[in-house]
C-alpha positions in Angstrom: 0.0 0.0 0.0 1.3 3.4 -1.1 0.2 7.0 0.7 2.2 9.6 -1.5 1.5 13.0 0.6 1.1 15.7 -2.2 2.8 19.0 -2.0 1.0 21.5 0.1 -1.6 23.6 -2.0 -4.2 26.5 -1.7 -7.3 25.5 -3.6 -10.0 23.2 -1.7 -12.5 23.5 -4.3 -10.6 22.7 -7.7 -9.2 19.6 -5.6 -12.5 18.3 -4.9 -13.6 18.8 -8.6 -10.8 16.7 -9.3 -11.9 13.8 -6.8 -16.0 14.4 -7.9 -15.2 14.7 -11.8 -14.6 11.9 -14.2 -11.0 12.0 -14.1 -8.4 12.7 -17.0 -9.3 9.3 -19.0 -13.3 9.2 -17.4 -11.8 6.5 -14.9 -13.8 8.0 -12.1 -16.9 6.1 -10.8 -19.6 6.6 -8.0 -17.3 9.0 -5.9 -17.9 9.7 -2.3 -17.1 9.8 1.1 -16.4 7.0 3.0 -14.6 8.8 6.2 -14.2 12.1 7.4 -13.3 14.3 10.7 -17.2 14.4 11.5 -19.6 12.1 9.2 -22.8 13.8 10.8 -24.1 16.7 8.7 -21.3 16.4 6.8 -22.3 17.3 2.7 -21.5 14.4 0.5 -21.6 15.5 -3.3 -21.5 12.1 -4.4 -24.6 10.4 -2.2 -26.6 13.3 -1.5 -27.9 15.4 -4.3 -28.4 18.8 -2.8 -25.2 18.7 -1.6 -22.5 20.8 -3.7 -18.6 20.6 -4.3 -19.0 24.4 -2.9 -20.8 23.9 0.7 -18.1 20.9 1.3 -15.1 23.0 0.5 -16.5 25.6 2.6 -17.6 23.2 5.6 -13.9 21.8 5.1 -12.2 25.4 5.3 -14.5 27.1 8.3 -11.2 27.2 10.7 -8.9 28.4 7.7 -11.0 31.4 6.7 -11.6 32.0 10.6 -7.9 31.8 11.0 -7.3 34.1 8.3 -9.9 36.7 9.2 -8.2 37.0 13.2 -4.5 36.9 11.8 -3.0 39.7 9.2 -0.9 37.0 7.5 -3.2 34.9 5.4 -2.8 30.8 5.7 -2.9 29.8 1.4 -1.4 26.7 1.6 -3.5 24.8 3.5 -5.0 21.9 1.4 -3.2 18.7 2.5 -3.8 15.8 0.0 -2.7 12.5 -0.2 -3.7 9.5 -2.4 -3.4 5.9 -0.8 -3.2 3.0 -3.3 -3.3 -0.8 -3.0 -1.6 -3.3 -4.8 -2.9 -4.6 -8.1 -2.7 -8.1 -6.9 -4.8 -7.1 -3.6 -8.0 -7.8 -3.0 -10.8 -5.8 -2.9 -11.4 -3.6 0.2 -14.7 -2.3 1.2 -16.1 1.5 1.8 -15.7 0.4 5.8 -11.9 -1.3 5.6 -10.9 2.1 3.8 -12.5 3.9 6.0 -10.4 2.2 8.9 -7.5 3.2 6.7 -8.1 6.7 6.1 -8.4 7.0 10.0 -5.4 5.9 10.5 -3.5 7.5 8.2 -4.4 10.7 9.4 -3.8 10.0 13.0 -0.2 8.7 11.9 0.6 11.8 9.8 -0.1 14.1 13.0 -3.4 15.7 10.9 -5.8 14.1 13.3 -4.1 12.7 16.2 -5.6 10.0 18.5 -8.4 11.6 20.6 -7.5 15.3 19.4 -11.0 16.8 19.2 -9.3 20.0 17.6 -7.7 18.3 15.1 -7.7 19.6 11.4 -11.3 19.3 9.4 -10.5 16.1 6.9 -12.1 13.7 4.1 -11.7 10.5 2.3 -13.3 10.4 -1.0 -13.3 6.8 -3.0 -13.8 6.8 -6.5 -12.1 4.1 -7.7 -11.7 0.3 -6.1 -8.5 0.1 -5.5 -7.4 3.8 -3.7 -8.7 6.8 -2.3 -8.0 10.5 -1.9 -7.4 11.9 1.7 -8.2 15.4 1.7 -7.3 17.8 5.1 -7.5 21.6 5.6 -4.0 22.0 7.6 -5.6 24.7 10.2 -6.9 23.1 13.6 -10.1 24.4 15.4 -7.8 26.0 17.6 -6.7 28.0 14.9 -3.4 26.5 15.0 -1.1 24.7 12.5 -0.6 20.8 13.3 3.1 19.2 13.4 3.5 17.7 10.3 7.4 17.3 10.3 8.4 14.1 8.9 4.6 12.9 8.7 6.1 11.0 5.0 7.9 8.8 7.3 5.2 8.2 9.8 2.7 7.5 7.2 4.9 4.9 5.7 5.3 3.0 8.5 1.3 2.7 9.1 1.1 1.6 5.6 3.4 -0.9 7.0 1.1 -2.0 9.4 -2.1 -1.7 8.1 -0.5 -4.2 5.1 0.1 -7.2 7.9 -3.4 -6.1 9.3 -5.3 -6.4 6.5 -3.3 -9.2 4.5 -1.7 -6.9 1.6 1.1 -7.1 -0.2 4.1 -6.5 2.2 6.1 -3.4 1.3 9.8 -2.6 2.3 9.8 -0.2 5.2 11.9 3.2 3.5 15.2 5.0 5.3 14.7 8.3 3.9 17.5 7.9 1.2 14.9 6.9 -1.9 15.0 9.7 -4.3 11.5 11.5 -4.6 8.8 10.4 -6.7 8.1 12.1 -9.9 5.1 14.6 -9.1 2.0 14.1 -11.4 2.9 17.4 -12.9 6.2 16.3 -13.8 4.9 13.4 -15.5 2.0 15.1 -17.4 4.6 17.9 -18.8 7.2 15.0 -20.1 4.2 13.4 -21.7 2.8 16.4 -23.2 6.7 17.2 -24.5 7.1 14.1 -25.9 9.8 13.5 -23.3 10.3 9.5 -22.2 11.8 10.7 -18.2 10.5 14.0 -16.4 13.4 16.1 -15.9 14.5 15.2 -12.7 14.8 11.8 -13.8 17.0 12.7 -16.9 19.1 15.2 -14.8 19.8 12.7 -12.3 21.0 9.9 -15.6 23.5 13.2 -16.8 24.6 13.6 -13.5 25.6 10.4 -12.6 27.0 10.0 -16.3 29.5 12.2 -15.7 31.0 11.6 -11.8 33.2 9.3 -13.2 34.9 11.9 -15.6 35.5 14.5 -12.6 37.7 15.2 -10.0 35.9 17.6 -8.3 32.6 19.4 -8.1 34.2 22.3 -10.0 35.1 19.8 -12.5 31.8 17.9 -13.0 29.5 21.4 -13.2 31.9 22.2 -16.0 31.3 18.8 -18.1 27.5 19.1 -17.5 27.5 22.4 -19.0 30.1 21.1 -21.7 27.2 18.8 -22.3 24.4 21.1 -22.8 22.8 21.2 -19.3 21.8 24.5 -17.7 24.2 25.4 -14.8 23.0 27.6 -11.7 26.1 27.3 -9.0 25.9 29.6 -5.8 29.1 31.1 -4.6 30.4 32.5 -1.6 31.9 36.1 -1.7 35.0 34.7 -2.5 33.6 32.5 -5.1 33.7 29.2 -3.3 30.8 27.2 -4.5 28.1 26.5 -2.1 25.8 24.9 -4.0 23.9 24.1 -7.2 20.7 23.8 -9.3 20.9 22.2 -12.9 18.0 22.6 -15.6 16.9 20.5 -18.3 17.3 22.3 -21.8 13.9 23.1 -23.4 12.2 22.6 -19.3 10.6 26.2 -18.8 8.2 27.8 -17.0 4.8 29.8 -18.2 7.1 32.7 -18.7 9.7 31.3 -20.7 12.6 31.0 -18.2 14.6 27.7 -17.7 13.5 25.5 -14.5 16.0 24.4 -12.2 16.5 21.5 -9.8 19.1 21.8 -7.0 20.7 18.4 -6.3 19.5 17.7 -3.8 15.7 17.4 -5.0 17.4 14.9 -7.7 18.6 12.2 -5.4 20.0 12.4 -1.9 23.3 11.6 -2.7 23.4 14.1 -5.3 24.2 17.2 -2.6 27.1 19.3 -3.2 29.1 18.5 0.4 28.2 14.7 -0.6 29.3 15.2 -4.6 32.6 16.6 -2.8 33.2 14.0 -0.1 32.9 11.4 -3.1 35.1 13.3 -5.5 37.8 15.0 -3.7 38.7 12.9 -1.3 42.8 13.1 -0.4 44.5 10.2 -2.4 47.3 8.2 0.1 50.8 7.7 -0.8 51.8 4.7 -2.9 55.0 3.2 -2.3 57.4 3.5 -4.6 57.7 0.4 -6.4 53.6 -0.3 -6.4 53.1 1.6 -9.4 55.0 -0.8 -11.9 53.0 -3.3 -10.3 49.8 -2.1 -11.6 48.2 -3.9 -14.7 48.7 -2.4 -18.4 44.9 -1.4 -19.3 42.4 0.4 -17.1 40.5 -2.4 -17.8 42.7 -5.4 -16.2 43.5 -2.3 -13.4 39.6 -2.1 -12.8 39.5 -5.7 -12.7 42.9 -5.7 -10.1 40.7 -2.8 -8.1 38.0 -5.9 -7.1 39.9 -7.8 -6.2 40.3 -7.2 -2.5 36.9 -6.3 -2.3 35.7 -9.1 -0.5 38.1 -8.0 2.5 37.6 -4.5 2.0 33.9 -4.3 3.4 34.5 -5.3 6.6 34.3 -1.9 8.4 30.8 -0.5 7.2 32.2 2.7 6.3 34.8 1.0 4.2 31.9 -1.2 2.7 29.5 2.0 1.8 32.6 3.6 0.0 33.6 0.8 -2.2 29.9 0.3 -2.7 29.6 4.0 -4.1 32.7 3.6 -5.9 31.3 0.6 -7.4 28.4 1.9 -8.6 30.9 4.5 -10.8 32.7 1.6 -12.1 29.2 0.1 -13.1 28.3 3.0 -15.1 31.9 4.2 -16.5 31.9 0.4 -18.1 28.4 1.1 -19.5 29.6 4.0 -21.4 32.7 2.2 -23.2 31.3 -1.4 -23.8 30.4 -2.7 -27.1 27.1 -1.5 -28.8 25.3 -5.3 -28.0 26.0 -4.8 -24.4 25.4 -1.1 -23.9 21.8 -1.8 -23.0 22.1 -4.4 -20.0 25.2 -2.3 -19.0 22.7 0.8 -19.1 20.1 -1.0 -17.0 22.3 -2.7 -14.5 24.1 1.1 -13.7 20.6 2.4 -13.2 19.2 -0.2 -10.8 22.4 0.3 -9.0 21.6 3.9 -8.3 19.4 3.0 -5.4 22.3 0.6 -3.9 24.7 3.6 -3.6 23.4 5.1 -0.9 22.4 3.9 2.5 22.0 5.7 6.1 25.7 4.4 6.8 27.7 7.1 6.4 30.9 6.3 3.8 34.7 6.8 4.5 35.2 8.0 0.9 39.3 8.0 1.0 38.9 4.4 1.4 37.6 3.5 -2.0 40.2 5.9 -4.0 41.8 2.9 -5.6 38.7 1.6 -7.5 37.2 5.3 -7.9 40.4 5.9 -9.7 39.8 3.0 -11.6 36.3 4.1 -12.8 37.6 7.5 -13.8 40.7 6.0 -15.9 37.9 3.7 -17.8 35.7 6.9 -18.4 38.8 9.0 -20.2 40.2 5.8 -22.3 40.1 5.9 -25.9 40.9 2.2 -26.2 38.5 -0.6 -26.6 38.9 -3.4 -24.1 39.6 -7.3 -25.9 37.2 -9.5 -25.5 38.9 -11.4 -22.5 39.3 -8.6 -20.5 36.1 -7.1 -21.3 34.6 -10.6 -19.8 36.8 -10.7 -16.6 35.7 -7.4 -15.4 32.3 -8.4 -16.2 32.6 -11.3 -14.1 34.2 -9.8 -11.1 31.5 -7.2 -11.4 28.8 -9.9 -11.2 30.8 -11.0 -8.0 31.6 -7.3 -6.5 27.3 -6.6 -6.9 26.7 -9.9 -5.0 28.7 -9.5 -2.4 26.8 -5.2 -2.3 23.8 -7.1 -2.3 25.0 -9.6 1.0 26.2 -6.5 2.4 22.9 -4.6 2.6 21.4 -7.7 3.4 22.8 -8.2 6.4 22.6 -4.8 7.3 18.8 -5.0 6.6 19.1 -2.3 3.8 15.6 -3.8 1.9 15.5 -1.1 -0.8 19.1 -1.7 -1.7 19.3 -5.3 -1.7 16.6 -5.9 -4.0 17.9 -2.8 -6.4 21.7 -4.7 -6.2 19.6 -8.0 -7.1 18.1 -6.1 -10.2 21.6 -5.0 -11.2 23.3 -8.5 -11.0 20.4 -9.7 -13.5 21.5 -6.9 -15.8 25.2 -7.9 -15.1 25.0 -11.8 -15.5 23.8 -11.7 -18.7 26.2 -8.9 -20.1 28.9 -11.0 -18.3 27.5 -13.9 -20.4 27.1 -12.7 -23.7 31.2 -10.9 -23.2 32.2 -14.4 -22.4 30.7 -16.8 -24.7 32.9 -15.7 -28.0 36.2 -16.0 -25.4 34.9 -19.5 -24.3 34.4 -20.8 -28.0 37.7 -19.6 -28.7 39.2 -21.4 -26.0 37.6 -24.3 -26.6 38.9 -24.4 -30.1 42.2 -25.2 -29.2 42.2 -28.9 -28.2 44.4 -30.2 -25.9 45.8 -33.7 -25.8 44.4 -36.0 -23.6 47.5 -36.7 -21.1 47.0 -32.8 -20.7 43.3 -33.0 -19.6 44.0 -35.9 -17.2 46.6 -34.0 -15.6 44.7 -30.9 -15.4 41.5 -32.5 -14.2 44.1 -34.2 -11.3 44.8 -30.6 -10.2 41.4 -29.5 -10.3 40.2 -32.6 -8.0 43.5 -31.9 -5.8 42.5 -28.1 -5.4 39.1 -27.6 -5.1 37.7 -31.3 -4.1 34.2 -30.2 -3.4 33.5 -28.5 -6.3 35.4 -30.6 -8.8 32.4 -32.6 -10.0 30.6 -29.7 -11.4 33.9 -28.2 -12.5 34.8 -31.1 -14.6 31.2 -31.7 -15.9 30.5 -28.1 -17.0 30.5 -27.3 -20.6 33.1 -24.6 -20.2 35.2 -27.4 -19.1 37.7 -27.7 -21.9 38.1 -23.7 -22.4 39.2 -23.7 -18.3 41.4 -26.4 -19.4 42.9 -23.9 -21.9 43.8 -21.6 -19.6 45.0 -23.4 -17.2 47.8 -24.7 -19.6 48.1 -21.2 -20.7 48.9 -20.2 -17.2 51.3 -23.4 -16.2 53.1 -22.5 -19.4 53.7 -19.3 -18.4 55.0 -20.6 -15.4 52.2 -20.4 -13.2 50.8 -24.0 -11.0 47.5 -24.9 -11.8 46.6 -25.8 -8.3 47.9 -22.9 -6.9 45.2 -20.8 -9.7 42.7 -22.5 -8.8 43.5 -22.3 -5.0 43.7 -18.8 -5.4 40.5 -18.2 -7.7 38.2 -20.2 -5.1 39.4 -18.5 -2.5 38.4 -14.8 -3.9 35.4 -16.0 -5.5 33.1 -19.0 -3.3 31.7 -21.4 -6.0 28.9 -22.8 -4.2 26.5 -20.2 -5.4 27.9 -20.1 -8.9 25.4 -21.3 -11.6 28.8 -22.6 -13.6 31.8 -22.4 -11.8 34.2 -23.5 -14.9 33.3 -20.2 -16.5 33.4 -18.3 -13.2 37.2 -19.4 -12.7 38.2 -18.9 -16.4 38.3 -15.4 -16.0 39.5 -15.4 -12.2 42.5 -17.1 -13.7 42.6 -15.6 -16.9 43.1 -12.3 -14.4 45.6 -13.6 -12.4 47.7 -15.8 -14.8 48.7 -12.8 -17.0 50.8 -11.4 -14.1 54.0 -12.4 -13.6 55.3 -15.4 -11.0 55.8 -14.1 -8.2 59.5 -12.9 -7.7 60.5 -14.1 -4.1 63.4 -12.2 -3.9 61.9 -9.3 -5.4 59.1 -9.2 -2.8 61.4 -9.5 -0.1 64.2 -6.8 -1.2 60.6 -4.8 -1.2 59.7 -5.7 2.2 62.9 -4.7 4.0 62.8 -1.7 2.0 59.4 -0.8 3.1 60.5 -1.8 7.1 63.6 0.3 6.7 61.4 3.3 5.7 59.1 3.4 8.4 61.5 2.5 11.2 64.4 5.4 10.2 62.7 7.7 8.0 63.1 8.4 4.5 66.8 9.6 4.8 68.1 6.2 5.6 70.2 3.9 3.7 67.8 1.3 1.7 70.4 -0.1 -0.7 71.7 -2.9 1.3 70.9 -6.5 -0.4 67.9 -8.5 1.6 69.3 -11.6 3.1 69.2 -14.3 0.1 65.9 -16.8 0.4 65.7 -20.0 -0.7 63.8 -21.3 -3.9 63.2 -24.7 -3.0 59.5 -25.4 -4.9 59.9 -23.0 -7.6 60.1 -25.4 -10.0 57.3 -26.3 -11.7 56.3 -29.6 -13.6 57.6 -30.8 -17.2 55.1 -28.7 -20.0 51.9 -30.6 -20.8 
């Protein structure tokens, strides 16, 4: 059940045509009243036929026009209205059920509370069978205004209730971080433009669009003009930026002048002090020798950037960072996949919208690695390979699980089920990226000495999943790459060790495929140098324990490379 509380307005009387007319499409039928602040005496257009839509909006306003004949400042917005809707799949509710509804809406949203015999003047009108329309004049017999802050959220929670009273369809209970609802207005204008999103809705798509190609709030203003969106910034006297508004081009008022929306109103998360937490956040000191670690192409980095993401959620303000930076990722890989994949990508980035945000506030600096790596996929000019393009696919299928069990566990409802949508998006991008890779892969036949001994590690490495391992269709193309790997001088067991270990296969609908691109990932990096590593740590202890002056030339101690050697070629 859904109460949306309308914006606060002034005319009684053209509302009440609305409820008594026959509607925009004549969908309207046998309206009238089936609850009110005082039934008795009470003139009901729609059952008595003396009655007119003029004495009720008078009866219903006595205590504003009284109000406003005592007081110099007038009271105009006083018409409080709010539609409350069932579920399609619910069943039908009688005139006495809604009227047990209505009641307690009201009471809930502080417009008539429990016992108040002051409280504001109110009506329910039905007129259709599956809602109604709560009307209230926002002035109490007192003459005073009633406490109406947050009423959204109280209202919400008795629609809650009244679903598990009355058997309805169950609901999520909201946190206050959903973005607003397009107004009816809103809607009506895009449909009279010809426009397929109000403008809020489009404004919000730009906006997110292009966080992944900015550094800073100064910077992403700047591309949003660039791209033909109407720019209102506030500044400070010394021209710091305070805030913003953006406007749709072609969205104007009756006199002609451009509309615009402050952030804000477009999505919660969309603020300027949380744009700049997000964007300008200070990035940490590598050391020295990390850089020439990194992979080649932003797509293998973006794929290196998941990789820890597993162990990177396990402070909540860690988790809601990499979350947010994930959802840039998401929607900088939209923009630069191949045309047959642009539209899941699309989808999967704007279910993942809602997953963003949560109440749990984010320690931004702790996601720079994988911000950075949306922002190096949004400014390259080079097309991923196929391969690639399907292992950050895939660890993107596993990053959105592992948002989803996050919010899950945190009992985040909204943004569980909005990470669920995404994964269906990503699983079959992920899919259609890998099958040409797969078919390639399984092209190249190995001999059969090669498979036994490659089916020997597999059962040796990951024993409770080797079954469905060895029996999946991918089977021969994982085969592949695990040759690919050994030859490069990699251990198969030690792979697929590895790749179980980041990604649990329990849950995977075909785990062959799932660890061809885990090892395609991690068998195109070099062995390991032991030495290397080593020289690296002492280098790294020196450093911190006598400064960055000290001598860090001396050798590390030699190590030995007993088991480095790996088995004959296949």
């Amino acid at each position: 059940m859904i109460a949306a509380i309308k914006p606060a307005g002034a005319d009684t009387r053209g509302l009440l045509a609305y409820l008594y007319g026959p509607g925009r499409h004549d969908e309207h039928f046998d309206p009238h009243i089936v609850a009110g602040f005082a039934m008795l005496g009470m003139p009901d257009p729609g059952r008595n036929p003396e009655a007119t839509l003029t004495q009720l909006a008078r009866h219903l306003n006595e205590p504003v026009h009284l109000r406003n004949s005592e007081f110099g400042k007038k009271v105009t917005d006083h018409v409080w209205h709010c539609p409350v809707r069932a579920a399609p799949e619910d069943r039908h509710l009688a005139d006495a059920e809604w009227a047990d509804i209505a009641q307690r809406i009201v009471e809930a949203a502080g417009i008539a509370p429990p016992g108040d015999d002051l409280a504001c003047r109110w009506i329910a009108v039905r007129h259709a069978d599956d809602h109604i329309h709560i009307l209230g004049t926002t002035v109490r017999e007192d003459g005073r205004r009633p406490k109406l802050h947050d009423s959204g959220i109280r209202v919400g929670d008795a629609c809650r209730q009244i679903e598990t009273d009355y058997g309805l369809r169950q609901l999520k209970k909201g946190d206050r971080t959903a973005g607003r609802r397009p107004t009816q207005a809103e809607m009506h204008k895009a449909e009279r433009l010809g426009w397929e999103q109000t403008s809020r809705d489009w404004l919000q798509d730009r906006i997110r669009a292009a966080i992944p190609h900015a550094g800073s709030a100064e910077e992403l203003l700047a591309y949003l003009e660039a791209d033909g969106i109407a720019i209102k910034p506030r500044r400070g006297p010394s021209g710091d930026l305070l805030g913003y508004a953006v406007g749709r081009p072609g969205d104007l008022n009756k006199d002609g002048e451009q509309i615009f929306h402050p952030g804000g109103r477009i999505a919660p998360d969309l603020t300027l002090p949380k744009l700049k937490a997000r964007l300008e956040t200070a990035v940490p000191q590598e050391h020295p020798t990390a850089r020439r670690e990194r992979p080649t192409t932003p797509w293998h980095q973006a794929t290196g950037a998941l990789d820890t993401l597993h162990s990177d959620m396990a402070d909540d303000a860690d988790a809601q960072a990499h979350i947010t930076a994930l959802g840039e990722l998401i929607e900088a890989t939209a923009q630069k996949v191949p045309a047959h994949l642009h539209a899941e990508l699309r989808a999967a980035s704007k279910a993942f919208a809602r997953a963003q945000r949560s109440q749990i506030q984010a320690e931004n600096q702790a996601a720079h690695t994988l911000r950075r790596a949306a922002r190096d996929i949004a400014h390259t000019a080079t097309d991923p390979d196929g391969s690639a393009l399907a292992t950050l696919l895939a660890a993107l299928v596993w990053a959105t699980i592992l948002a989803a069990r996050w919010h899950e566990a945190k009992n985040h409802a909204h943004q569980a089920e909005a990470a669920r949508q995404t994964l269906h998006h990503l699983q079959k991008a992920a899919d259609q990226a890998l099958t040409p890779v797969v078919g390639d892969l399984t092209g190249r036949q190995l001999t059969e000495q090669a498979r036994r001994t490659l089916a020997h590690d597999v059962r040796a490495a990951v024993p409770d999943h080797a079954d469905r391992i060895l029996t999946d269709p991918a089977w021969p193309a994982l085969a592949t790459v695990l040759a690919d790997a050994e030859a490069g001088g990699h251990k198969p067991d030690q792979l697929l060790k590895e790749a179980a270990a980041q990604r649990e296969l329990t849950t995977a609908r075909q785990p062959a495929r799932v660890l061809i691109t885990r090892i395609q990932h991690t068998g195109r990096n070099p062995v390991p140098n032991r030495r290397a590593e080593a020289a690296r740590g002492t280098t790294t202890m020196r450093v911190s324990a006598t400064g960055p002056s000290a001598d860090v030339t001396q050798p590390a101690p030699p190590m030995s490379l007993a088991g480095s050697k790996h088995r004959p070629r296949l």
